[in-house]
Rosetta silent file (secondary structure, phi, psi, omega in degrees, C-alpha in Angstrom):
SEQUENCE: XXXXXXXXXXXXXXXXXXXXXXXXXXXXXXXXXXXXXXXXXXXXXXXXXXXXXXXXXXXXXXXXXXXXXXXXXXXXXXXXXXXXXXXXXXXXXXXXXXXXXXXXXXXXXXXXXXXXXXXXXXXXXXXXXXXXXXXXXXXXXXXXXXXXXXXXXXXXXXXXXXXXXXXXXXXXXXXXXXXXXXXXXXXXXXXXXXXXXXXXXXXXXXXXXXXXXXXXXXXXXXXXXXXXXXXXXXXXXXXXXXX
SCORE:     score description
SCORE:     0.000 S_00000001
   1 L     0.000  115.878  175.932   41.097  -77.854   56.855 S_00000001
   2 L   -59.598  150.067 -156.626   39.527  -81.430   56.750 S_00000001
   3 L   -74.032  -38.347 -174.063   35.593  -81.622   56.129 S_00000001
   4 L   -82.938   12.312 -172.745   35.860  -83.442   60.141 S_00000001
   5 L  -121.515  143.203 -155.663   37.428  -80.377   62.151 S_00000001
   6 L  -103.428  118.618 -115.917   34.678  -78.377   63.210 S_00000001
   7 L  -111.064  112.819  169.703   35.037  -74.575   61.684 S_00000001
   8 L   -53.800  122.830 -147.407   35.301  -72.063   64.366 S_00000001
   9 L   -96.994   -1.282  170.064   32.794  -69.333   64.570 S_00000001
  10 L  -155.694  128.718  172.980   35.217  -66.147   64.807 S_00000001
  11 L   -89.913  123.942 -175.859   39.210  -66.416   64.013 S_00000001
  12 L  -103.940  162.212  175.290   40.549  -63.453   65.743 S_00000001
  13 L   -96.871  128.795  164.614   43.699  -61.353   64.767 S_00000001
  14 H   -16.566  -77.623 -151.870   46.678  -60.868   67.044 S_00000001
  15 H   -94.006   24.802  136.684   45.576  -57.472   68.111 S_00000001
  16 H   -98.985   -0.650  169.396   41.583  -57.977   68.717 S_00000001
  17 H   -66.694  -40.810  171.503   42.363  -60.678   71.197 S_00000001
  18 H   -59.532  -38.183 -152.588   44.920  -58.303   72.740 S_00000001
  19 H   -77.640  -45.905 -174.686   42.388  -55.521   72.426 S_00000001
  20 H   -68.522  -55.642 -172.304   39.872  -57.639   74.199 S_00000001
  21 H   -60.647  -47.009  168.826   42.161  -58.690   76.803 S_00000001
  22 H   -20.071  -66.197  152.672   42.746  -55.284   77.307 S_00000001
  23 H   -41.481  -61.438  173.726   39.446  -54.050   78.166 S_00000001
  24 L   -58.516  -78.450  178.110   38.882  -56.830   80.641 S_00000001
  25 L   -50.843   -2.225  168.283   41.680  -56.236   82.394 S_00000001
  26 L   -79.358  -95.167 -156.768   41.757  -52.287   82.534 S_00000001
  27 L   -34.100  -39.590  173.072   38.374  -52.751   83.433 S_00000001
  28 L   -62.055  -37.433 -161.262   38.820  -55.534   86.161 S_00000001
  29 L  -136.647   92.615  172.692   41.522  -53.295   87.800 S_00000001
  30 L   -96.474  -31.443 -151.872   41.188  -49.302   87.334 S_00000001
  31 L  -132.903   93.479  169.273   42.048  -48.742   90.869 S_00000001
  32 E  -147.774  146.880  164.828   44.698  -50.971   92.982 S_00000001
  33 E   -87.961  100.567 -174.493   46.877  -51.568   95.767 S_00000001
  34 L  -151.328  122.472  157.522   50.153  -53.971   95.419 S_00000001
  35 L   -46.731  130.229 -155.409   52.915  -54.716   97.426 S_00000001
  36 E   178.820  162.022  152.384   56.440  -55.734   96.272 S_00000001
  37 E   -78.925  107.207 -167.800   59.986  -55.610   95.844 S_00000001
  38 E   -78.200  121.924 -171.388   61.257  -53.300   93.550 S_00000001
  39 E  -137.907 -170.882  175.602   63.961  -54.717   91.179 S_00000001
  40 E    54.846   53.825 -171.354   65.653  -54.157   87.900 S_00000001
  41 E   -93.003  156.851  177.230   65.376  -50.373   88.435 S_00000001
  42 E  -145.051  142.315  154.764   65.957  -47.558   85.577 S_00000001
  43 E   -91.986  116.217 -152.117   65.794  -43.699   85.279 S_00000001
  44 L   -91.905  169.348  157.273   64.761  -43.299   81.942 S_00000001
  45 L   -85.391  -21.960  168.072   66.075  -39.686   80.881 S_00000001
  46 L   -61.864   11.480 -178.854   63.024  -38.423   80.063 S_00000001
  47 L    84.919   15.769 -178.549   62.062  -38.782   84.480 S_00000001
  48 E  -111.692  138.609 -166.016   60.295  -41.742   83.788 S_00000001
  49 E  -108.875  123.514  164.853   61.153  -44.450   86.250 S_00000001
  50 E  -117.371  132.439  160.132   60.790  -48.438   84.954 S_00000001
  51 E  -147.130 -173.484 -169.541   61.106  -51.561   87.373 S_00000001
  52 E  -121.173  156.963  155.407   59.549  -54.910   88.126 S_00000001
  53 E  -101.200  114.865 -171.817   57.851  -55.196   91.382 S_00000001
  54 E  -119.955  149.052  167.887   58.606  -59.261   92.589 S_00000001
  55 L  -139.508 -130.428 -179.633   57.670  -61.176   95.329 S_00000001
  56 L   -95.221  -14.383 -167.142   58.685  -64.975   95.851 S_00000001
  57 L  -129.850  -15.018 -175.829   56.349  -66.431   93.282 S_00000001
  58 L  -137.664  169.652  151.559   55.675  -63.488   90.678 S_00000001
  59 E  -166.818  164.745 -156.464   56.579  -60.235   88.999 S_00000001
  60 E  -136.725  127.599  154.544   54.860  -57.210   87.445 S_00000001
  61 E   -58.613  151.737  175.168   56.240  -54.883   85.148 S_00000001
  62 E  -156.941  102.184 -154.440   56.009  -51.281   86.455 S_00000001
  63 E  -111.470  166.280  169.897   56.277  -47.571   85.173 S_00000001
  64 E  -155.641  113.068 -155.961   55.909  -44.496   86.793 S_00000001
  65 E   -87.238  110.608 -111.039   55.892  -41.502   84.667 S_00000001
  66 L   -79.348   -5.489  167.354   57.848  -38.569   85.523 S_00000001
  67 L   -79.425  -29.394  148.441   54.993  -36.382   86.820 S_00000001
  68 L   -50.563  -39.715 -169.548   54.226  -39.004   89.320 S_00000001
  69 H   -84.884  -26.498 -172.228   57.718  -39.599   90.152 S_00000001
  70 H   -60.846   -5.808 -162.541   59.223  -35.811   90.979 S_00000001
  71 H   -95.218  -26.291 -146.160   56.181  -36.270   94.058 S_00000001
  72 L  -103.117  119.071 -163.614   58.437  -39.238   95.605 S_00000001
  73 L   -93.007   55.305  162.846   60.618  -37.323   98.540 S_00000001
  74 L  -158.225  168.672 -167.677   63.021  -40.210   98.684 S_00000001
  75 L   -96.148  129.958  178.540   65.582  -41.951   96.355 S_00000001
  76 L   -80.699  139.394 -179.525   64.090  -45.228   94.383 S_00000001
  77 L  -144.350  167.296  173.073   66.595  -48.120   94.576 S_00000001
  78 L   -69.950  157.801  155.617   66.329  -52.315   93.639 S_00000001
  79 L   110.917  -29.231 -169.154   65.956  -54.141   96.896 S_00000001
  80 L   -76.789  143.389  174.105   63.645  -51.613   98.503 S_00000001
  81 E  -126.772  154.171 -158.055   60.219  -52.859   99.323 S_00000001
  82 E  -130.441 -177.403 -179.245   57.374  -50.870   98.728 S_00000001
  83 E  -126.311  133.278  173.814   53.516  -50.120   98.638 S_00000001
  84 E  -129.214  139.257 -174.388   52.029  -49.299   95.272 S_00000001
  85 E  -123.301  117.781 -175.856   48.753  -47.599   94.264 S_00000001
  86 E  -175.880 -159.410 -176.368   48.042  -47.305   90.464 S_00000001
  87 E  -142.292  130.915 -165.564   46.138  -49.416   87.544 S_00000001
  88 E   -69.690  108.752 -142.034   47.005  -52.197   85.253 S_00000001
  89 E  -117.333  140.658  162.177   47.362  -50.784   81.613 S_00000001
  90 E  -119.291  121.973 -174.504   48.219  -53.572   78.508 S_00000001
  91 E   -81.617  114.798 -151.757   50.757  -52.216   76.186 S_00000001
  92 L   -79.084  -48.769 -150.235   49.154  -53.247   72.928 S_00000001
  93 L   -73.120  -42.195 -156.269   52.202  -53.137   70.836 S_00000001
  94 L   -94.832  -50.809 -136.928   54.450  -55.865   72.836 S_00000001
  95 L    73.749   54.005  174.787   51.110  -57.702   74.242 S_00000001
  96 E  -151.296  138.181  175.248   52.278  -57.239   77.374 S_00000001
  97 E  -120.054  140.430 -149.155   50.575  -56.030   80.878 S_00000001
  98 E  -125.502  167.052 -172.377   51.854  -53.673   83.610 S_00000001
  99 E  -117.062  118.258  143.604   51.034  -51.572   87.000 S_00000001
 100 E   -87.929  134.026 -171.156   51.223  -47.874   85.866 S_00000001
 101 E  -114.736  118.941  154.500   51.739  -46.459   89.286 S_00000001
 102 E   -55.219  -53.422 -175.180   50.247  -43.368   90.626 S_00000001
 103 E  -142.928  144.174 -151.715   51.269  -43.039   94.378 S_00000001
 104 E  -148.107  124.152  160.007   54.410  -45.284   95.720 S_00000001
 105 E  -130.196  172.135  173.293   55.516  -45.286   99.506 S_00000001
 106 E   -95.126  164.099  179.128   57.929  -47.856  101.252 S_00000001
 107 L   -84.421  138.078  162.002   56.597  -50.300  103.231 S_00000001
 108 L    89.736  -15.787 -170.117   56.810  -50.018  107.050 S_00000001
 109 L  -135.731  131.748 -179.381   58.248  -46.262  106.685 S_00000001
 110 L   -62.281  170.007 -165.538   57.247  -43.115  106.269 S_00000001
 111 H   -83.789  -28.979 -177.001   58.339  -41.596  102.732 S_00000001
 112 H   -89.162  -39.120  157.589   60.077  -38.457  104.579 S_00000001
 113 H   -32.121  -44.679 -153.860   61.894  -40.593  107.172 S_00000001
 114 H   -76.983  -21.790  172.926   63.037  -42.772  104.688 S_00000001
 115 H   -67.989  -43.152 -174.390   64.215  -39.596  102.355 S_00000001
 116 H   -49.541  -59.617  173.979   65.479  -38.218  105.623 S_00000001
 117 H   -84.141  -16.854  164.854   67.488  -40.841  106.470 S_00000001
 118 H   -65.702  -37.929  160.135   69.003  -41.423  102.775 S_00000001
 119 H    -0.984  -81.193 -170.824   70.074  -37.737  103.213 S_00000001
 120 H   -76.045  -61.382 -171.989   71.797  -38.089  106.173 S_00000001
 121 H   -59.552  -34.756  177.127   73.848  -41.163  104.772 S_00000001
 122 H   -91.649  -13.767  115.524   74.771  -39.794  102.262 S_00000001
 123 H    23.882  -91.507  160.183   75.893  -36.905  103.511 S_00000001
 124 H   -54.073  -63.267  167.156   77.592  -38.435  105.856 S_00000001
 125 H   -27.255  -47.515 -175.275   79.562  -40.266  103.357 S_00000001
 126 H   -69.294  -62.409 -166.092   80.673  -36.998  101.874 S_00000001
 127 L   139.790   10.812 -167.146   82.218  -35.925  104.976 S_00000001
 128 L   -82.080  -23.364  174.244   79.737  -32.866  106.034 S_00000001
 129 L  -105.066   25.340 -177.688   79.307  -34.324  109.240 S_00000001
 130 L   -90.999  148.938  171.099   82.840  -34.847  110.483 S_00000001
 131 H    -5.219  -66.031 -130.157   84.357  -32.979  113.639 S_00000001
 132 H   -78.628  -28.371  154.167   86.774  -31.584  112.161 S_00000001
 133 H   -64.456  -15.481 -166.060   84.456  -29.240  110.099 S_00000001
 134 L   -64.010  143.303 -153.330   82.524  -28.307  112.996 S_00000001
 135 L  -129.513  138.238 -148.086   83.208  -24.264  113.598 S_00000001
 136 L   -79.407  113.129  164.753   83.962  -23.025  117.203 S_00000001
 137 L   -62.077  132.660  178.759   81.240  -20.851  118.464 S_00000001
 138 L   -34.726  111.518  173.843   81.825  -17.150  120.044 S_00000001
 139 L   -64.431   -6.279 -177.584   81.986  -16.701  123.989 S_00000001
 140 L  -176.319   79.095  170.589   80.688  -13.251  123.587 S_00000001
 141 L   -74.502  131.536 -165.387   79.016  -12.395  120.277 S_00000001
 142 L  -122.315   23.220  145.897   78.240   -9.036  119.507 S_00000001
 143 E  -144.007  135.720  172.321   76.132   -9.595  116.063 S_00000001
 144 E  -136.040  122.595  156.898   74.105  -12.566  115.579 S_00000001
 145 E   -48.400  127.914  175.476   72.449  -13.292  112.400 S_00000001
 146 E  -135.990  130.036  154.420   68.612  -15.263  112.665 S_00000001
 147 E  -105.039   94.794 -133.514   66.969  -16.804  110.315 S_00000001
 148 E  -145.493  152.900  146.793   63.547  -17.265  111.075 S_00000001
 149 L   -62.640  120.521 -176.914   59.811  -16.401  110.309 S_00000001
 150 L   -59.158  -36.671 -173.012   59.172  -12.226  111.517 S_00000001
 151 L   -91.256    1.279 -165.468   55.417  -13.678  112.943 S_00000001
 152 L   -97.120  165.061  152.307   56.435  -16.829  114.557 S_00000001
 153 L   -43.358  -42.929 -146.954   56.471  -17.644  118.262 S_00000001
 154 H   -82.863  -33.689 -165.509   60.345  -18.697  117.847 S_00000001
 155 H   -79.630  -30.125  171.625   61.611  -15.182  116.966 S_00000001
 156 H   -60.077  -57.716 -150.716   60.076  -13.778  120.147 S_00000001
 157 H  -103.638   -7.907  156.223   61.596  -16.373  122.470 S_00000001
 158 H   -59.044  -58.501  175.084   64.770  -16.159  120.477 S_00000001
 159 H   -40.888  -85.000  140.401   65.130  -12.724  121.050 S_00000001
 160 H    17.599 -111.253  137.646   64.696  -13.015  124.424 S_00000001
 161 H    26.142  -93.776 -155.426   67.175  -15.498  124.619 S_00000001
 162 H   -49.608  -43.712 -167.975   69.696  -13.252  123.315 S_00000001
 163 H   -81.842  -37.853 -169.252   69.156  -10.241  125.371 S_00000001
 164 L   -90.371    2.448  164.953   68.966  -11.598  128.594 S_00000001
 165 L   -79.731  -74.842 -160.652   72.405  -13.755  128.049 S_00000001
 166 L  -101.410  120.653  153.461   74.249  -10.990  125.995 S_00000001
 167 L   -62.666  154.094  176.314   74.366   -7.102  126.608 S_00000001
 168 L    28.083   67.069 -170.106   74.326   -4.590  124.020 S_00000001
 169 L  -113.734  133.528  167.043   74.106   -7.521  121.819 S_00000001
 170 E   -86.208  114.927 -170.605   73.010   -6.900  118.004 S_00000001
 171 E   -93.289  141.883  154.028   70.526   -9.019  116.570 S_00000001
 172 E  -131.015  133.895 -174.761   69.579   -8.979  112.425 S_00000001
 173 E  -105.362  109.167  160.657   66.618  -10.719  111.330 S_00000001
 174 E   -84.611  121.560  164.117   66.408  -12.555  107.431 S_00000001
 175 E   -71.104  164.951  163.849   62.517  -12.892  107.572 S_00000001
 176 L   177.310  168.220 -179.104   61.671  -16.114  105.517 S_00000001
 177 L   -88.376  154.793 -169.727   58.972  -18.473  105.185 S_00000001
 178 L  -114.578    4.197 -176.715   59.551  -21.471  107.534 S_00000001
 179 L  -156.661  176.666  170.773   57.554  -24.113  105.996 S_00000001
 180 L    64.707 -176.004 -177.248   55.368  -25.026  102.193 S_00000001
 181 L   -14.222   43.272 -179.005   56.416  -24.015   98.852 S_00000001
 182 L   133.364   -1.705  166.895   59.836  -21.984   98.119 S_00000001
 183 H   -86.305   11.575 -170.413   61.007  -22.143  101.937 S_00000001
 184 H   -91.407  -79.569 -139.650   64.054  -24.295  101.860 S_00000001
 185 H   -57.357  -40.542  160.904   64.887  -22.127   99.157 S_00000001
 186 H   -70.351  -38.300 -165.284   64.344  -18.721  101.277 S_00000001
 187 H   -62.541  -75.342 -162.399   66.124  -20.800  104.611 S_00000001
 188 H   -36.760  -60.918 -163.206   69.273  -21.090  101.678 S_00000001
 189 H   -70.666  -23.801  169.860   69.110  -17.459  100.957 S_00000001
 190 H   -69.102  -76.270  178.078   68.846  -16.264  104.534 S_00000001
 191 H   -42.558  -55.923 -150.489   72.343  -18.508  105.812 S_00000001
 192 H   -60.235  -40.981 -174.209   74.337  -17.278  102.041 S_00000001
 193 H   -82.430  -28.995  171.772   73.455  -13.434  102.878 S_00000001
 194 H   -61.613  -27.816 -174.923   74.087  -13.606  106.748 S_00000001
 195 H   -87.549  -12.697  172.214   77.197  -15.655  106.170 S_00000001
 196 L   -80.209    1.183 -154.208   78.454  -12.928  103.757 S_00000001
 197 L   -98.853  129.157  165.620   78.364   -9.865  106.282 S_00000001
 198 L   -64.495    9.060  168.334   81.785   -9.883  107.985 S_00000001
 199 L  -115.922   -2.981  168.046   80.462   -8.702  111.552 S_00000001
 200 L   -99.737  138.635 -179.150   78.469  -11.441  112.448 S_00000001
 201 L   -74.202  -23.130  172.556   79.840  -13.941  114.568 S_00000001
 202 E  -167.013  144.919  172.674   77.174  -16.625  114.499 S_00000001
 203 E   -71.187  131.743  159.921   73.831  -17.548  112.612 S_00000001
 204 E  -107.422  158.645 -164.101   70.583  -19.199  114.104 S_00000001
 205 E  -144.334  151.396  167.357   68.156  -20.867  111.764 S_00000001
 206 E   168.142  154.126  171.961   65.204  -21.671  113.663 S_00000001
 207 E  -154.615  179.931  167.037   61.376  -22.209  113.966 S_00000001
 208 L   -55.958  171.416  167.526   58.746  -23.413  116.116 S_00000001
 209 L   -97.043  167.272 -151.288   57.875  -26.884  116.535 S_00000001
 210 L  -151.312 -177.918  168.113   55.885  -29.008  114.107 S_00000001
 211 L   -93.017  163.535  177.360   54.725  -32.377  112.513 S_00000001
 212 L   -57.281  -46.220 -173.882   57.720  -33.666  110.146 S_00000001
 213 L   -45.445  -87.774  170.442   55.717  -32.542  107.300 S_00000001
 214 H     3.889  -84.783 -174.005   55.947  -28.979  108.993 S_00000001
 215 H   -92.589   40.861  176.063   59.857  -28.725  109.221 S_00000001
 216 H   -65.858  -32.787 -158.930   60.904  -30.484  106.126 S_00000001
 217 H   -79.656   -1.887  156.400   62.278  -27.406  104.473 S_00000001
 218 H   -86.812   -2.860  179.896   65.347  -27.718  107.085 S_00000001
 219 L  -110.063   25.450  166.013   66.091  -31.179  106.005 S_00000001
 220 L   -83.063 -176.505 -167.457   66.326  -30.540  102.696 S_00000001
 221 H   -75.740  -54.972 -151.045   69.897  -31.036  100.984 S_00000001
 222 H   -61.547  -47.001 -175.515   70.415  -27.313   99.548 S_00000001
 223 H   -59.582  -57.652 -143.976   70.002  -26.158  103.516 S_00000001
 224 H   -71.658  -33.777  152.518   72.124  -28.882  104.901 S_00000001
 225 H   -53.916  -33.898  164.834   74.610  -27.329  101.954 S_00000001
 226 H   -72.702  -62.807 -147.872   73.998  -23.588  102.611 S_00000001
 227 L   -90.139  -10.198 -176.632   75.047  -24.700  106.611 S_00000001
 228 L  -111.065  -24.973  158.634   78.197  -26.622  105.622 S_00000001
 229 L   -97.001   41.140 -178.368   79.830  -23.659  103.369 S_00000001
 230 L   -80.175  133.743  146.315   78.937  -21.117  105.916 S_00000001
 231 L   -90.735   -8.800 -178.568   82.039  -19.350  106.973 S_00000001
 232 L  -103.812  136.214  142.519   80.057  -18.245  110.566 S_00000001
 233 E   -40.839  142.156 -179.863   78.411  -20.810  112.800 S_00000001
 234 E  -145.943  144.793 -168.868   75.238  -21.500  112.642 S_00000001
 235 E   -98.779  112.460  169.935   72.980  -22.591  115.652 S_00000001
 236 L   -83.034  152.924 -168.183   70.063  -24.978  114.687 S_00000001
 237 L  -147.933   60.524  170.262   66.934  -23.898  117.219 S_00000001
 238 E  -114.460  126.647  148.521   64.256  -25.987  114.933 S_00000001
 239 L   101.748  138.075  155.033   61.543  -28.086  116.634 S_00000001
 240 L   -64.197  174.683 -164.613   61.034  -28.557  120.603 S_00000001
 241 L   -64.877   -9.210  169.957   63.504  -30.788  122.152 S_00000001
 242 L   -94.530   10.744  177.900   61.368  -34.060  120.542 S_00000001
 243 L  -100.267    0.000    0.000   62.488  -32.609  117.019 S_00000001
């Protein structure tokens, strides 16, 4: 270094300048909201999902770590655009900085519509919703299977129903929870043991009506699976007539 270049008053090392940028930016951002296209997507096998979030002029690296991701009711794909809430972390080793993402919804749609409707296409695809599976209900059934909550309104006016159509008609009731934690899983278990008893002629699944939130645990796949290898019919009676 010539005696005329003026001697700097701290040389820093690769990784405290990164260290430093680090801090500002964690600090500058702990908390954020950013909007985007999601592209370049991967399922890591450990559940951890990496993509870039782009828009016409940029892009952001982006992880989501698999305890975050099992909360997302819908399938992540490139092309999808989305709303992201999470905080900008700099991975030290690479130099390089990223949106670890907390909470993820699509843009313009709710997250269980949009799970809702990936469902039903694919689904559909499979073939579960053609005609030709569709299973001819009884003109005069003389056991019908319900699957229902024992406390709800709907089992009452079910009942009902039943009796004042069909005489000396037998009803059996699978109690089950109809909504929160483990009830898709009870709905499945209700349809597999009603559809095994060889005297009933047709099933009803059914509840009251609700917010979507409410009756998710009939739109999950394992019911819509349980109702398509059903050897009996089965009547859905979920939701008022706006459900």
């Amino acid at each position: 270094m010539s005696d005329n270049t003026v001697k700097p008053d701290k040389i820093y090392t690769v990784s405290e300048i990164t260290r430093l940028i680090k801090l500002k930016l964690e600090g500058a951002f702990p908390v954020i909201w950013i909007e985007g296209e999601i592209s370049d997507f991967k399922r890591a096998h450990s559940g951890h999902l990496y993509f870039i979030l782009k828009d016409e002029m940029s892009q952001l690296r982006s992880v989501m770590f698999r305890s975050e991701a099992q909360r997302v009711p819908f399938e992540l794909e490139s092309g999808l655009q989305v709303v992201c809430r999470g905080r900008i972390n700099v991975y030290e080793p690479r130099g390089q900085y990223q949106l670890l993402i907390e909470v993820l919804e699509p843009k313009g749609k709710g997250a269980l519509q949009l799970a809702f409707e990936q469902l039903k296409e694919k689904l559909k695809k499979e073939g579960l919703f053609d005609p030709k599976f569709k299973k001819k209900l009884p003109l005069l059934p003389k056991k019908v299977g319900v699957v229902t909550s024992p406390k709800g309104a709907a089992i009452v006016d079910i009942s009902r129903t039943l009796e004042r159509r069909f005489a000396r008609l037998h009803i059996v009731i699978f109690p089950v929870k109809v909504q929160g934690e483990g009830a898709a899983d009870e709905i499945v278990e209700g349809i597999d043991y009603l559809s095994s008893l060889s005297d009933v002629d047709v099933i009803i699944v059914g509840r009251g009506g609700g917010s979507m939130e409410d009756l998710w645990a009939f739109n999950e796949e394992k019911v819509a699976r349980a109702i398509f290898r059903s050897p009996v019919p089965i009547i859905s009676a979920v939701g008022h007539e706006i459900d």
